[in-house]
Each structure stands twice: as C-alpha cells, then as structure tokens.
C-alpha positions in Angstrom: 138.4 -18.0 -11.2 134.9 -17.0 -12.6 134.4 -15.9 -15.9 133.6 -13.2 -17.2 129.5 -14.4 -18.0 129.7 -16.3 -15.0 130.6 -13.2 -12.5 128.2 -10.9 -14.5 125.5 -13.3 -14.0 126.5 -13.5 -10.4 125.9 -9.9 -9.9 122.8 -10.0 -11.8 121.3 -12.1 -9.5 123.1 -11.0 -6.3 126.3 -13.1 -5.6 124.8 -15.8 -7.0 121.4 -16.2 -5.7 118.7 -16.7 -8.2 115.1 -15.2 -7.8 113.2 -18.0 -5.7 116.5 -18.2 -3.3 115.6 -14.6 -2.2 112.3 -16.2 -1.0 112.0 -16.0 3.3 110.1 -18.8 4.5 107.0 -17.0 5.3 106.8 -14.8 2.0 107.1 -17.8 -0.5 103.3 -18.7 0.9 102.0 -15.8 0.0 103.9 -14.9 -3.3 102.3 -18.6 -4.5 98.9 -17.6 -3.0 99.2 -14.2 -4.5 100.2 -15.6 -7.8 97.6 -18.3 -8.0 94.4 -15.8 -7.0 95.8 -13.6 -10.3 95.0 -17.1 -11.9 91.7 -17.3 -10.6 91.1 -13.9 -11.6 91.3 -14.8 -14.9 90.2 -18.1 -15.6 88.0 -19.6 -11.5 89.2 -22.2 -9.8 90.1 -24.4 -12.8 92.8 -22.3 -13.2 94.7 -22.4 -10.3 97.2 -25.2 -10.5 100.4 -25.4 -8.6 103.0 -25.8 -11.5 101.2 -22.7 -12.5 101.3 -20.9 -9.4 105.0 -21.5 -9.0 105.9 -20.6 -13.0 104.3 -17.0 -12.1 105.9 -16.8 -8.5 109.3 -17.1 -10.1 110.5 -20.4 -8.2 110.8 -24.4 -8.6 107.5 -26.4 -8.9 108.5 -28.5 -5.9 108.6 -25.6 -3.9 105.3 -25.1 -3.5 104.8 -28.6 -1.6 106.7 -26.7 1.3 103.8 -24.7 2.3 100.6 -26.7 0.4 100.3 -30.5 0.7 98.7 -30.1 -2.9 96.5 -28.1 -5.3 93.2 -28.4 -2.6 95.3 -26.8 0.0 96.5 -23.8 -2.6 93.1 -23.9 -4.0 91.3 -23.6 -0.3 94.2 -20.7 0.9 93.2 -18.7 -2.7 89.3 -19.3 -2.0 89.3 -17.8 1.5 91.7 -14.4 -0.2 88.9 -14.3 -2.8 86.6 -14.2 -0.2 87.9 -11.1 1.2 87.9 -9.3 -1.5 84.8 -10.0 -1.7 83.7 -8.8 1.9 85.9 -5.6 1.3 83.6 -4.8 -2.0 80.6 -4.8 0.6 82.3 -2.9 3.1 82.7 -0.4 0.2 79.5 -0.2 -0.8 78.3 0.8 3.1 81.0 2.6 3.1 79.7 4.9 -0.1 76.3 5.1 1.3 75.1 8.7 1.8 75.1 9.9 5.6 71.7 9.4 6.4 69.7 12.6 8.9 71.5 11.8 12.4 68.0 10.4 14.1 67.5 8.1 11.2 68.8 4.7 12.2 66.2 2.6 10.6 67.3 4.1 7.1 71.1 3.4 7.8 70.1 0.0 8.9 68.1 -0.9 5.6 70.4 0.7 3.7 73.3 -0.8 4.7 71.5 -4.1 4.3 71.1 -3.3 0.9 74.4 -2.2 0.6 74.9 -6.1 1.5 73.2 -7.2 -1.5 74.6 -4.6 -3.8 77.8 -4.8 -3.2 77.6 -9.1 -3.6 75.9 -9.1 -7.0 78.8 -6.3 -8.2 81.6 -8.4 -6.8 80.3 -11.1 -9.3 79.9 -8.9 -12.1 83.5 -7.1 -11.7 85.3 -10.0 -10.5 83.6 -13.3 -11.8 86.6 -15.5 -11.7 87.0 -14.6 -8.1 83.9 -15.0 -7.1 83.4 -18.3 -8.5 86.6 -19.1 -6.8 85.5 -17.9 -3.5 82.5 -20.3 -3.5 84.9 -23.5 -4.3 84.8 -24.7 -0.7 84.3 -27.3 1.8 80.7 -28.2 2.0 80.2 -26.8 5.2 80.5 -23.5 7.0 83.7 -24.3 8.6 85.2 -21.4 7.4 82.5 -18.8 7.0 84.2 -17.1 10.0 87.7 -17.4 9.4 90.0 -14.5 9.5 91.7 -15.5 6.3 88.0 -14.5 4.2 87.7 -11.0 6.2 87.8 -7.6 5.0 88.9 -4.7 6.1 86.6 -4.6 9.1 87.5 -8.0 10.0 84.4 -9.4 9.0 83.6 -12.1 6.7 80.8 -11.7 3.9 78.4 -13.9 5.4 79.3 -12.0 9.2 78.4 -8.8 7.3 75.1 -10.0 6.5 74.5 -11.3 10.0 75.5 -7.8 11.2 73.5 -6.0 9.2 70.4 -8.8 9.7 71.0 -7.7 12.8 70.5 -3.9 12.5 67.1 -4.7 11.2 66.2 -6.7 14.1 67.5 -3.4 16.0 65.4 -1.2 14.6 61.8 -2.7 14.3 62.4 -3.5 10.6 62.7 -7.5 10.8 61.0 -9.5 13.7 63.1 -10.6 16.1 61.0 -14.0 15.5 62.1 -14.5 12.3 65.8 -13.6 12.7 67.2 -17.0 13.0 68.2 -18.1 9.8 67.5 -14.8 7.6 71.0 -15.3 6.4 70.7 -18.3 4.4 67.1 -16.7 2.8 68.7 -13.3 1.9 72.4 -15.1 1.1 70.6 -17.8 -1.4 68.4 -15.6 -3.0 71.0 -12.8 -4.2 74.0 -15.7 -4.8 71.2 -17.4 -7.6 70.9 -13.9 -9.0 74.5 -13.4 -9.3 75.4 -16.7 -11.1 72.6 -16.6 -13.4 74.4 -12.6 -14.5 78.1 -14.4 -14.8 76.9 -18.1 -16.1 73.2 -18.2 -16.9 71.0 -16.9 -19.0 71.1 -13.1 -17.8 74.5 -12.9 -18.3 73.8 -10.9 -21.8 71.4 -7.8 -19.5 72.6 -4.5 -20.1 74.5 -3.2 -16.6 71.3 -1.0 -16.2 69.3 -3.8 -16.2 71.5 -6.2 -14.2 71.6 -2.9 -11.6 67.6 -3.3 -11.6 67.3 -6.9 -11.5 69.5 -7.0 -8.3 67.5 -4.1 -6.4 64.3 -6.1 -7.1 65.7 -9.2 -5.8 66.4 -7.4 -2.3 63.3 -5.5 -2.8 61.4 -9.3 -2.9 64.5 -10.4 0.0 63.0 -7.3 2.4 59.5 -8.0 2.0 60.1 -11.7 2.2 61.8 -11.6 5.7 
C-alpha cells in the first residue's frame, strides 16, 4: 500500500505522472522552442542552451535530443520563431499606417515601404536579444522563405520587403530597371543602422533621435534606389 506522502504526491501530480510525462510528442518541441526563445529574449543566441531550455520547459535534459540533434538545431528552430516576430512587428507597423485618400496608391506604396524600415529598426530597439537571435543563421538564404520565420501574413521579413519593393515598381516610384536586387541595398543599409542602436556606438541616442536617425536612413535608401 502507498503511503500517506506517497499517495498525496501521486495526486499532486496526477496518478503519478510528473510534469514532463504530461508532454505529447508534438508539444514537447515547441514547449523547448518556446522556452529557449524566452532565453534569447533575454540574453541572444549565447543564451540558448539545451540543458537550459529543458530546466525552463519543466522536463529531463535528455529529452530534448528527441526532437533536436543538438544546440544548432534548437538554436536554428528559435532563430527562424524570432524571425517572425520580427515580420509580425512590420506587418504592424503597415498595419498602423493611416488610410491614405482612396486614388492615392503611390503614397500607400511608399509608405508601406517605409513602414518596412520602421518597423525593422524598432524590432531591434524593443527586442534586441531577438533580433540578434534571428540573424544567427546559415550563411545563406536557404531559409529567407521558410514558413517557420513568417508573420501573420505568411510572409517572411525579407518577402515583405520584396513585396513592398515591389509596390514601388508598381507605381512609377522605383524603376523597374533597377528592381533586381533592391532588397539587399535597402535590407543592408537599415540592418547596419539597427546594430549600431543595440551594439555600437549609437546605442546611447535618445529614442527621438534613434526615431530620426532611422527615417533619414530610408530617406537616403529611397533616393538611393
């Protein structure tokens, strides 16, 4: 017979079963995944560890080799969820823009490529352990695409700049000449300004000034391209 501590500890737990047995096979990935982008949130990809990931998630360290060969595979899976957060900060920022008058395309178009912009260099400001954690990747674009770094429109970041490249190209506002490649010009030129506001020297500008620095920069991006 159990004792008494033993059966209350039972029924504590449910008959017996401790936290990381109530774990299905599918929602252990994401608890770890979940668990180990709060780590990046506060401290970038150094952070996110697996014995880490597992201590937060509630369950045994091995457990985590089930679903990730090792810490690059964790790390990757947690790069492409801060990823989408950062495309749904974008989105947001279109998505606050004022209606612009109904004929007025070419001011929705540059505005929401602007809204691109803005909404990259806050991301970095609000979130800067996620977004350094969103840039540790494979050096390649392998997975600039993938659904796993999408927002809520099911867009990547880098497909929301394309798209909205694109609207410019639409409406008369970027030759169609000088399309091909825009991406990597805008996308370079407001990712330097964001690191240098989270790691370099103008990480000590007031937020006014920060605000200012980026609109210049995709002030200097628009007449550039």
């Amino acid at each position: 017979m159990l004792s008494t501590l033993e059966a209350a500890a039972m029924a504590a737990t449910g008959n017996g079963k401790t936290k990381r047995d109530t774990y299905r096979h599918g929602d252990l990935r994401n608890a770890l995944t979940e668990a180990a982008l709060e780590l990046a949130r506060q401290g970038g990809p150094e952070a996110v560890v697996l014995r880490a990931a597992t201590r937060k998630a509630g369950v045994a360290p091995n457990a985590a080799y089930r679903h990730f060969a090792d810490r690059d595979a964790l790390l990757h899976a947690v790069s492409q969820k801060a990823m989408a957060h950062l495309a749904r900060t974008m989105e947001a920022e279109q998505a606050a823009l004022p209606p612009a008058p109904a004929p007025d395309a070419v001011a929705t178009a540059r505005a929401r490529f602007r809204a691109v912009g803005t909404g990259y260099v806050r991301f970095a400001q609000e979130e800067p352990g996620l977004f350094r954690t969103a840039f540790h990747v494979p050096g390649d674009m392998t997975h600039a695409a993938a659904d796993t770094a999408a927002g809520g429109t099911g867009k990547t970041p880098f497909e929301l700049l394309g798209m909205a490249l694109d609207g410019l190209v639409e409406n008369g506002l970027l030759p169609e000449a000088r399309r091909p490649g825009a991406e990597f010009l805008a996308w370079s030129a407001v990712h330097g300004l964001a690191v240098l506001l989270i790691d370099g020297p103008l990480r000590g500008l007031h937020p006014t000034q920060a605000h200012d620095a980026g609109q210049h920069v995709i002030d200097m991006i628009e007449r550039g391209i």
